[in-house]
N, C-alpha and C positions, 0 to 999 in steps of 0.2 A: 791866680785862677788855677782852679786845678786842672786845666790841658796841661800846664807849664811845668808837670813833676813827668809827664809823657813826650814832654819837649816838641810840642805842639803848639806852632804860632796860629793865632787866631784874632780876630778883629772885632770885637763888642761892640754892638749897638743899643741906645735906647729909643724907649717911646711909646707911648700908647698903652703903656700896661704890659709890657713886654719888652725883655731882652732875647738878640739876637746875635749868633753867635758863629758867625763866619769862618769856615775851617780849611774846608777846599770846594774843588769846583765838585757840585752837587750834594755838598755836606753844611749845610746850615743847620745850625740846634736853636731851638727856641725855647723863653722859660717864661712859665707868667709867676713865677714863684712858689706854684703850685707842683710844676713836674718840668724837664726838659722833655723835649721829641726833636725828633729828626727823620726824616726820608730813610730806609734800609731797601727800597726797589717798587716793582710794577707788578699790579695783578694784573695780569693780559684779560682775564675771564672779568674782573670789572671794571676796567679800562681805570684806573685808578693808584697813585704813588700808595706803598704799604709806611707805614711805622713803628717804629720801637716807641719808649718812654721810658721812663724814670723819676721815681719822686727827687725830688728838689730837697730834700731835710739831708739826700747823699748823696751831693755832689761828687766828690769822690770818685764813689762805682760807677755815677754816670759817665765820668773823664774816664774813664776806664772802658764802658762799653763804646764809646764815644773811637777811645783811639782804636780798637778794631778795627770798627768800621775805616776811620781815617787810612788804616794801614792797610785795606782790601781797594779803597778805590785807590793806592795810590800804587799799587801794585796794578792795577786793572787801567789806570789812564794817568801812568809817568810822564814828565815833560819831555820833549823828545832830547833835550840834551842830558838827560838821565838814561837814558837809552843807549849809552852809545858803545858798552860790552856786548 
C-alpha cells in the first residue's frame, strides 16, 4: 500500500464497490477506483464536512497528500501518552 513508504498503518476494507481506508481517528479515505477522498474539515456557513480528492491512476501523490493531513491531526489530537514532554 502506498501509506506504507510514509510509514502509515492503516486498515483496508472492502465492499459495495468501494474501499475503505482507515487511518486515524477522523481520517478515513475512500476509493471507488475512480478517485480517493477523504474529510480535510467543516464549512460552518454550510453546516457541512469539506474534501480533498485525488485521482486513483496516482496513488502515490494521494499517499502523500493523505500523510499531511495524517501528520496535522496527529499533531492536533495526540494520544495522551504521547503527550507526556
Amino acid at each position: 500500500m502506498a501509506l506504507d513508504r510514509h510509514e502509515i498503518p492503516a486498515d483496508v476494507h472492502a465492499g459495495h464497490g468501494l474501499a475503505l481506508v482507515s487511518v486515524w481517528v477522523g481520517l478515513v479515505v475512500w476509493c471507488d477506483g475512480e478517485r480517493f477522498w477523504w474529510r480535510t474539515g467543516w464549512d460552518d456557513r454550510r453546516q457541512r464536512f469539506t474534501y480533498a480528492w485525488h485521482p486513483a491512476v496516482d496513488p502515490a501523490r494521494a499517499a502523500r497528500r493523505v500523510a499531511f493531513r495524517y501528520g496535522d491531526l496527529r499533531r492536533k489530537h495526540a494520544h495522551p501518552e504521547e503527550n507526556t514532554s
